[in-house]
Biotite code that builds the C-alpha atoms (Angstrom):
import biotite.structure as struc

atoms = struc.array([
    struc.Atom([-0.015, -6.986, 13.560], chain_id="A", res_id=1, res_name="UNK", atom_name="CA", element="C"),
    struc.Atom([-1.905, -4.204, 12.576], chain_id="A", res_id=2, res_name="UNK", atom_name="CA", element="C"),
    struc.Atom([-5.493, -4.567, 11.285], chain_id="A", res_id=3, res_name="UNK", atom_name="CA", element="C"),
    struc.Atom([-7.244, -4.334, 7.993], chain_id="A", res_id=4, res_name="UNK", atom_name="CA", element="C"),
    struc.Atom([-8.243, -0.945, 7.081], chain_id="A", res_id=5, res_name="UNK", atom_name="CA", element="C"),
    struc.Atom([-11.353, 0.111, 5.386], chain_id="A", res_id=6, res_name="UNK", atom_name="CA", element="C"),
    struc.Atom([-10.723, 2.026, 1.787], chain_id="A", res_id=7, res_name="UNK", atom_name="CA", element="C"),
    struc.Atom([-12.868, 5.096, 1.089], chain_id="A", res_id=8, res_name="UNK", atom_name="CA", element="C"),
    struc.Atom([-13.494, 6.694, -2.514], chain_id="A", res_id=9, res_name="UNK", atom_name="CA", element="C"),
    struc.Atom([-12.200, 9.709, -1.791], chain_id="A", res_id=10, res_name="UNK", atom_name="CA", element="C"),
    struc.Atom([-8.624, 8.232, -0.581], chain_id="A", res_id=11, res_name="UNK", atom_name="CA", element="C"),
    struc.Atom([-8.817, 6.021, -3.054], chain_id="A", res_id=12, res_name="UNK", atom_name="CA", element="C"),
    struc.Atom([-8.740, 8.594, -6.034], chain_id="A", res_id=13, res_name="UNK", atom_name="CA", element="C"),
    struc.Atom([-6.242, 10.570, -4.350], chain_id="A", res_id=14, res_name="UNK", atom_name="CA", element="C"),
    struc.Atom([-3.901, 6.981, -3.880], chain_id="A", res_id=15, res_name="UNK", atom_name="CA", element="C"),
    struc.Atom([-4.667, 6.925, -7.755], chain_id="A", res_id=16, res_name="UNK", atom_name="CA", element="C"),
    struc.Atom([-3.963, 10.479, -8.557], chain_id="A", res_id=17, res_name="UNK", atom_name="CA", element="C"),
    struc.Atom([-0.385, 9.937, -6.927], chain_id="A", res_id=18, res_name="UNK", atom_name="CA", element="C"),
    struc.Atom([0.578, 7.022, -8.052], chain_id="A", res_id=19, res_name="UNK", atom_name="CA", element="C"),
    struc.Atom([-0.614, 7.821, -11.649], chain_id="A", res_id=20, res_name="UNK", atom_name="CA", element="C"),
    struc.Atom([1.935, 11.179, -11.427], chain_id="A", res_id=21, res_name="UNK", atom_name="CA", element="C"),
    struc.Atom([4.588, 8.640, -10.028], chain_id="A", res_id=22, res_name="UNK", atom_name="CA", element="C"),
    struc.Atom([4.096, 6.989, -12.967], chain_id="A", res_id=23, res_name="UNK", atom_name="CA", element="C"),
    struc.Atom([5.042, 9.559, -15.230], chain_id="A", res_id=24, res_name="UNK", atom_name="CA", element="C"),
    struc.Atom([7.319, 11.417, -13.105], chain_id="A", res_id=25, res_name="UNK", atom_name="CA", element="C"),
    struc.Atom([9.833, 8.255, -12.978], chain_id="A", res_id=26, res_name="UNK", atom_name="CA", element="C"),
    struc.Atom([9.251, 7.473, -16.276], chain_id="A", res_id=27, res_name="UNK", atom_name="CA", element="C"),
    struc.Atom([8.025, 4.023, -14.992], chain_id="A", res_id=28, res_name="UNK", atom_name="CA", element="C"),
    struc.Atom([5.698, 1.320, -16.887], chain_id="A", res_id=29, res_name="UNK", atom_name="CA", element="C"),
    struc.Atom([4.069, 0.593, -13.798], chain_id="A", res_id=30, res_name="UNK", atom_name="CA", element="C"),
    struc.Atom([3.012, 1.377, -10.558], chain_id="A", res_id=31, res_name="UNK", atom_name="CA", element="C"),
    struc.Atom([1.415, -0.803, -7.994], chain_id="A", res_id=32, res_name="UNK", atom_name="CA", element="C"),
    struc.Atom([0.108, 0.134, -4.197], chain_id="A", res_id=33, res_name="UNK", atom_name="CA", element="C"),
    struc.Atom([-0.492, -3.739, -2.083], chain_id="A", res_id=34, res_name="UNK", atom_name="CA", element="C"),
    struc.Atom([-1.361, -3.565, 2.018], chain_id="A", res_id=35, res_name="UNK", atom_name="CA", element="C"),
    struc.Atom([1.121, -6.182, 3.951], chain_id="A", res_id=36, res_name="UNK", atom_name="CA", element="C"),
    struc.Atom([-1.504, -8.765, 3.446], chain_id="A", res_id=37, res_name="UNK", atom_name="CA", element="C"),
    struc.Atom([-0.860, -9.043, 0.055], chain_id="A", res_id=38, res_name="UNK", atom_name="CA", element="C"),
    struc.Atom([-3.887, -7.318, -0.958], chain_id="A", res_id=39, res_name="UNK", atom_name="CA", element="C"),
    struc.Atom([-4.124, -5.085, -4.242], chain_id="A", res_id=40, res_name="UNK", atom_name="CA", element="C"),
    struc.Atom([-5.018, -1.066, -3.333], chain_id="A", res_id=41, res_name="UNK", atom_name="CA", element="C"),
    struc.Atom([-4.159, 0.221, -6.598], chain_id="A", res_id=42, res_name="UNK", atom_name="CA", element="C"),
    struc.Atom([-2.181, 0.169, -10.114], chain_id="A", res_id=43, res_name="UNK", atom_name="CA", element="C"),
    struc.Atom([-1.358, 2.395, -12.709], chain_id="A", res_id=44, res_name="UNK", atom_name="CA", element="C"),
    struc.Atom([0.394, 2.206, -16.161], chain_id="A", res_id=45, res_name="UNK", atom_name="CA", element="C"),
    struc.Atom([0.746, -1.155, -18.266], chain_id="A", res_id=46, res_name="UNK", atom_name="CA", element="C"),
    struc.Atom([-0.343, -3.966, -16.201], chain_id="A", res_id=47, res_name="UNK", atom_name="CA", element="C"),
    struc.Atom([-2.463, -5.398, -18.484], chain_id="A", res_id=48, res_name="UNK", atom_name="CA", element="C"),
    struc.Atom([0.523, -8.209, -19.041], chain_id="A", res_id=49, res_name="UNK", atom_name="CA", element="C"),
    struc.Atom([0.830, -8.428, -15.007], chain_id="A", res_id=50, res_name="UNK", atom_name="CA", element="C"),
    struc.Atom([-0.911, -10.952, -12.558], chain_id="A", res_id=51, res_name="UNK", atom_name="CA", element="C"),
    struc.Atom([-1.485, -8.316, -10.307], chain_id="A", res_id=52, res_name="UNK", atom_name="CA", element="C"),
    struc.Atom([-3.345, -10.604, -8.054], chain_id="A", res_id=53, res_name="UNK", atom_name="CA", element="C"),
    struc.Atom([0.158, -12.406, -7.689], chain_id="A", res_id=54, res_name="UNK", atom_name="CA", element="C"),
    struc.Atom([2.235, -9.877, -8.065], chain_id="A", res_id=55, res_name="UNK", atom_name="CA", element="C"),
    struc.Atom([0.565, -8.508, -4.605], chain_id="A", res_id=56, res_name="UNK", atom_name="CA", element="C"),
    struc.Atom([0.607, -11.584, -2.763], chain_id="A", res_id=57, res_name="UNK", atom_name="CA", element="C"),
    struc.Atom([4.777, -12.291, -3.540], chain_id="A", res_id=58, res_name="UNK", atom_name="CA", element="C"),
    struc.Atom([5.214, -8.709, -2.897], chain_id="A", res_id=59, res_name="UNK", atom_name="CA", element="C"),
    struc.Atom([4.034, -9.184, 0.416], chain_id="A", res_id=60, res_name="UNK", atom_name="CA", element="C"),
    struc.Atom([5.340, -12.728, 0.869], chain_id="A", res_id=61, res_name="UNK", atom_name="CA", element="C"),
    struc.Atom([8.866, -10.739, -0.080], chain_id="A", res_id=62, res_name="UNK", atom_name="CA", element="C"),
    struc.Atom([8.247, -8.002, 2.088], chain_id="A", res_id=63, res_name="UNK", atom_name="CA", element="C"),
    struc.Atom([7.691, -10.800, 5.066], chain_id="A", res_id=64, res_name="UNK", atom_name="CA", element="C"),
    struc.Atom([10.819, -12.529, 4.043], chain_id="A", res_id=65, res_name="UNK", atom_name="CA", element="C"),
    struc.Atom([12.945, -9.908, 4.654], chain_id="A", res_id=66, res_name="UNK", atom_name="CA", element="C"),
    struc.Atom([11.623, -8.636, 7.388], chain_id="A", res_id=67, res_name="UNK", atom_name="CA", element="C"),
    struc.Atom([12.895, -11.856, 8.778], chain_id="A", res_id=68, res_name="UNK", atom_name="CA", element="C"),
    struc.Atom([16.356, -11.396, 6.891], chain_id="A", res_id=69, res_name="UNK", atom_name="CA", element="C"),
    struc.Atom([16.567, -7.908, 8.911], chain_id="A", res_id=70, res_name="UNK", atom_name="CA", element="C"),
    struc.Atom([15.587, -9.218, 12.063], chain_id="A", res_id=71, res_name="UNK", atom_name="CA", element="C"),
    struc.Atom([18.395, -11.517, 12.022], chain_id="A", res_id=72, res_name="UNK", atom_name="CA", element="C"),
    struc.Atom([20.828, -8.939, 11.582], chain_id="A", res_id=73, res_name="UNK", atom_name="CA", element="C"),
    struc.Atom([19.806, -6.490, 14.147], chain_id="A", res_id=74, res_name="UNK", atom_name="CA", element="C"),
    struc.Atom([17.397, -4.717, 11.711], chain_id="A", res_id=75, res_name="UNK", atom_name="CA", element="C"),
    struc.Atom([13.648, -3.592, 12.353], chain_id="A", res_id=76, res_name="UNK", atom_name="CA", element="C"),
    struc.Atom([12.771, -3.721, 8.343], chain_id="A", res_id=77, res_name="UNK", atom_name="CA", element="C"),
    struc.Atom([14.369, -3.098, 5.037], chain_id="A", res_id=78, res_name="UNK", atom_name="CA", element="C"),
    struc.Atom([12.152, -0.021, 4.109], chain_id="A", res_id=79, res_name="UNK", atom_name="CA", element="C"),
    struc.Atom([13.749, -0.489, 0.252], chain_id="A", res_id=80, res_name="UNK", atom_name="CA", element="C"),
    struc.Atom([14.011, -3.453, -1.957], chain_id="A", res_id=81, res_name="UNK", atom_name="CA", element="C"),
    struc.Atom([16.140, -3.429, -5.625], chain_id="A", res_id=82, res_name="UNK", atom_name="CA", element="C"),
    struc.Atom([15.248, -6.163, -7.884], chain_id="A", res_id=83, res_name="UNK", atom_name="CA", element="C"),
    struc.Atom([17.524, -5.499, -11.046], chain_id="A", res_id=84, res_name="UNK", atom_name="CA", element="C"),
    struc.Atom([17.057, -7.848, -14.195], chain_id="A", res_id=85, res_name="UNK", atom_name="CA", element="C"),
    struc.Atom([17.838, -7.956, -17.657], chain_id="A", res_id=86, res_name="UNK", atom_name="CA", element="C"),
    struc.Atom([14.760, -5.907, -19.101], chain_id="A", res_id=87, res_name="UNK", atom_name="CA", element="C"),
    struc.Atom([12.694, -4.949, -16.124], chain_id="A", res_id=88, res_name="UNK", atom_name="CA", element="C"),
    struc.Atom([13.694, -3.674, -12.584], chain_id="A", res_id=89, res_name="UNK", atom_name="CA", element="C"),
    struc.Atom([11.654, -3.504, -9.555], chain_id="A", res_id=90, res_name="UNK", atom_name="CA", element="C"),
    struc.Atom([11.461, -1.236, -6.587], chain_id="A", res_id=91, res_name="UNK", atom_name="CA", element="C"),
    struc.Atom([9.997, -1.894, -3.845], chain_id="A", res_id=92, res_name="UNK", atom_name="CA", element="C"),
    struc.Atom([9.089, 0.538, -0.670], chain_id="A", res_id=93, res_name="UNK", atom_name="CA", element="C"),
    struc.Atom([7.043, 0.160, 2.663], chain_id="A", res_id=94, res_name="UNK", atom_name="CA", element="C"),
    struc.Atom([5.245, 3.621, 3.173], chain_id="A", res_id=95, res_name="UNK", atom_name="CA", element="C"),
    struc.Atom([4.072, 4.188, 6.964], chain_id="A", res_id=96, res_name="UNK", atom_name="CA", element="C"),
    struc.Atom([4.752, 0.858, 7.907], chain_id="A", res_id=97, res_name="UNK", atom_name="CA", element="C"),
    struc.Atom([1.566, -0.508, 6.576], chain_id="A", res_id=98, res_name="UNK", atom_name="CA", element="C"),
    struc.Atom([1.861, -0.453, 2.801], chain_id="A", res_id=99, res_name="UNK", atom_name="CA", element="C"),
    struc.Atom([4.020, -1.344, 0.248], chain_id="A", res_id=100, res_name="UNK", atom_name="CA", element="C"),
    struc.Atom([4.753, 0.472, -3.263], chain_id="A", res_id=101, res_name="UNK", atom_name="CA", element="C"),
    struc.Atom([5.896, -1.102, -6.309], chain_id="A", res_id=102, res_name="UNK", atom_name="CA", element="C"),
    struc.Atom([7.559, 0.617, -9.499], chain_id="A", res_id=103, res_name="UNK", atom_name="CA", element="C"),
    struc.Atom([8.523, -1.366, -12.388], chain_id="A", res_id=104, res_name="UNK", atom_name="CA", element="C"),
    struc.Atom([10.557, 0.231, -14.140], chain_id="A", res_id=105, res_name="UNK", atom_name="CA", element="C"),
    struc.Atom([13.067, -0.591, -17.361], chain_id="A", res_id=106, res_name="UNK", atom_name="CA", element="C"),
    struc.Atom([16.073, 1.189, -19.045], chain_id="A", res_id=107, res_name="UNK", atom_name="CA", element="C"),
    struc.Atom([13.338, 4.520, -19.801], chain_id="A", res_id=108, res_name="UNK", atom_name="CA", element="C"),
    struc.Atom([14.238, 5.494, -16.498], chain_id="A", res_id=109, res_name="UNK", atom_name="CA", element="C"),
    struc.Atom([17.079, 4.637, -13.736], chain_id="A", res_id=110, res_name="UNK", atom_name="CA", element="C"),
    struc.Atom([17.012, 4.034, -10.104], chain_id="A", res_id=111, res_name="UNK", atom_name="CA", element="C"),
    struc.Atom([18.398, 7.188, -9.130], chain_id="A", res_id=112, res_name="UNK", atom_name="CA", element="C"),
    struc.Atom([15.073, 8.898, -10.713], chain_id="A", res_id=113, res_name="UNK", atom_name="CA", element="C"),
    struc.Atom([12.733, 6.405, -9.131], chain_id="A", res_id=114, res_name="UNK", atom_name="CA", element="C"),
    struc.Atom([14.314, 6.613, -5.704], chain_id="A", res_id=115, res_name="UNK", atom_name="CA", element="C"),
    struc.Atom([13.595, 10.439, -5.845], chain_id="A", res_id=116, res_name="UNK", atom_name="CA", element="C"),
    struc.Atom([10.030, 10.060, -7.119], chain_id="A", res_id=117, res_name="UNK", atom_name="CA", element="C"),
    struc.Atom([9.401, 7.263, -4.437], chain_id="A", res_id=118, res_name="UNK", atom_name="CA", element="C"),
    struc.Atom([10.424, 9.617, -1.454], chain_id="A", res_id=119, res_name="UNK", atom_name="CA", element="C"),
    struc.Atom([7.701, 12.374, -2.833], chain_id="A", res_id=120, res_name="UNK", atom_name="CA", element="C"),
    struc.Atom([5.820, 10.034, -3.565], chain_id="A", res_id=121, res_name="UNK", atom_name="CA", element="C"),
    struc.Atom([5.842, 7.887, -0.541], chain_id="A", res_id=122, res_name="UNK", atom_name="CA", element="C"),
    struc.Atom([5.378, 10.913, 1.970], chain_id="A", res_id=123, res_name="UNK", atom_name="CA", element="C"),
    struc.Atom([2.054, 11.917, 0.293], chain_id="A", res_id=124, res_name="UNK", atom_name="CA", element="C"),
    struc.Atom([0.599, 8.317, 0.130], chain_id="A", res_id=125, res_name="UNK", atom_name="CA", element="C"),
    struc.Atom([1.840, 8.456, 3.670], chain_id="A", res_id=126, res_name="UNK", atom_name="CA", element="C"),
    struc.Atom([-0.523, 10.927, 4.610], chain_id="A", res_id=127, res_name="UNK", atom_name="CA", element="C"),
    struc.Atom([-3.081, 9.331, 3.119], chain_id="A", res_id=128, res_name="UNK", atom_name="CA", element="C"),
    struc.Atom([-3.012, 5.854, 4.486], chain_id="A", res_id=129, res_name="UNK", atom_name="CA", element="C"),
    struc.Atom([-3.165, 7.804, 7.647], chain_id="A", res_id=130, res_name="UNK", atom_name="CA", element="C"),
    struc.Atom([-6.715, 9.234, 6.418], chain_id="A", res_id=131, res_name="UNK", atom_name="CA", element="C"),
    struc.Atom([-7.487, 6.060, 5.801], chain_id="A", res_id=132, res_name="UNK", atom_name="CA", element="C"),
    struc.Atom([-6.465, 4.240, 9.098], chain_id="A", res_id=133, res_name="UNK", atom_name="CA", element="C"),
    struc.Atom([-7.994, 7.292, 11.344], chain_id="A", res_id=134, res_name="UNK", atom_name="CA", element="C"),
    struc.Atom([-11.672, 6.451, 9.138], chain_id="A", res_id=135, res_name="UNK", atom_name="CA", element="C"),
    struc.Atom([-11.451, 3.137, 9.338], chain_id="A", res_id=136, res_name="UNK", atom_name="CA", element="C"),
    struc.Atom([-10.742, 3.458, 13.595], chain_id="A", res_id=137, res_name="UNK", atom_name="CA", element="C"),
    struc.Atom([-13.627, 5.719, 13.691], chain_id="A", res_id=138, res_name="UNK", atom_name="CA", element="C"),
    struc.Atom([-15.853, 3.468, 11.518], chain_id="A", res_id=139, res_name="UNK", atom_name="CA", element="C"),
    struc.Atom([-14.975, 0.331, 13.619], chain_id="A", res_id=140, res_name="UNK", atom_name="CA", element="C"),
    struc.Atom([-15.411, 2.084, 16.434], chain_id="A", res_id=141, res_name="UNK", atom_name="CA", element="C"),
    struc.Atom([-18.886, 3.289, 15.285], chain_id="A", res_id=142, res_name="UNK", atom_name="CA", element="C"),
    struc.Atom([-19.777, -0.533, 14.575], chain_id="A", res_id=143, res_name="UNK", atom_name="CA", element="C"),
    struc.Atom([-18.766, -1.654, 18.170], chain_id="A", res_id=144, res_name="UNK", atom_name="CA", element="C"),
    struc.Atom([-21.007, 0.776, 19.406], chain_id="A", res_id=145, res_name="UNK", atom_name="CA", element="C"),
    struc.Atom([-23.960, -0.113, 17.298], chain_id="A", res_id=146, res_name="UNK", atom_name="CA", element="C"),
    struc.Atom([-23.336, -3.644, 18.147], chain_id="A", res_id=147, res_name="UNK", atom_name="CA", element="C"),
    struc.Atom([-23.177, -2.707, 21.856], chain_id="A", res_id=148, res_name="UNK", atom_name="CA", element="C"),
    struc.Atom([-27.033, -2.577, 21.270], chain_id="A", res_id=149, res_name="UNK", atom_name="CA", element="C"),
    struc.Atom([-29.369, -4.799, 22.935], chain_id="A", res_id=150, res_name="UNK", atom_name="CA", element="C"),
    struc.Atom([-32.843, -6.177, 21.586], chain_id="A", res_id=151, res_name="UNK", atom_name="CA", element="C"),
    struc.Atom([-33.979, -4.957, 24.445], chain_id="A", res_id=152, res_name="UNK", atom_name="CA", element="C"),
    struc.Atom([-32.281, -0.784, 24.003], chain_id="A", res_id=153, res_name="UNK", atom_name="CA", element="C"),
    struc.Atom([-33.842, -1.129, 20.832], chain_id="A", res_id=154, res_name="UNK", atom_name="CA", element="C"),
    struc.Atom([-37.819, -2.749, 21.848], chain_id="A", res_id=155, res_name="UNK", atom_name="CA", element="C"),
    struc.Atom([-37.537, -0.080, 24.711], chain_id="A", res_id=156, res_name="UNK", atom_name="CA", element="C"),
    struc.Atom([-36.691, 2.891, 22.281], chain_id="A", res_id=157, res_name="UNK", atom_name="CA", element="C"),
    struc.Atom([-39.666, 2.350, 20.143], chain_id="A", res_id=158, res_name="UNK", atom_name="CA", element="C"),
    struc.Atom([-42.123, 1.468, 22.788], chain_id="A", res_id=159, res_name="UNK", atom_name="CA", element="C"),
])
């Protein structure tokens, strides 16, 4: 299990500026970005008609479920979920293992273009996340230290 990760601004507006060119580049109606705790990051397009607070919880509940599903055959995950209905379609992707990327999509657009976006798309929020994670290590690691701190390292420093 990994641990929760801190989000800063600046990765934050770059996760938006990507998945907001996902958006249009698949010709999608929405995008959403949820951690594996079922935890909202970001969205993008219509989702005013979208729970997205449940949407990102059963994302992640699906994600789990499946995992399980892939363990029983021999598999480590299913990176890729399809979801096809009769207006809407969803597609759903894990990027570096610790987030997971949602495109809703309808007839505007077709798999075969959102499975090319997602694979740009996915290697860029990649690197990201990995901002992310290395900031949030170095900020918990900062706090550890800080907490490391007596009453007594601090009364002695400004006797």
């Amino acid at each position: 299990m990994q641990s929760a990760f801190l989000m800063f601004e600046e990765e934050h507006r770059d996760i938006i500026s990507v998945i907001e060119r996902l958006l249009e580049e698949a010709n999608a109606k929405c995008v959403y970005l949820v951690d594996k705790d079922g935890q909202l990051i970001a969205a993008s397009g219509e989702t005013s008609d979208i729970d997205a607070t449940s949407l990102a919880s059963l994302t992640a509940g699906n994600i789990a479920a499946t995992g399980g599903l892939a363990r029983l055959i021999g598999e480590k995950e299913f990176s890729i979920l399809f979801h096809e209905g009769e207006k809407d379609n969803l597609h759903i992707s894990i990027v570096g293992q610790r987030v997971i990327l949602v495109v809703i999509f309808d007839k505007r657009s077709s798999l075969g273009l959102v499975r090319l976006r997602v694979k740009k798309a996915s290697e860029e929020l990649n690197r990201i996340i990995q901002r992310v994670t290395k900031k949030s290590q170095e900020s918990t690691q900062k706090e550890q230290l800080l907490a490391e701190i007596t009453d007594e390292d601090i009364e002695r420093l400004f006797q």
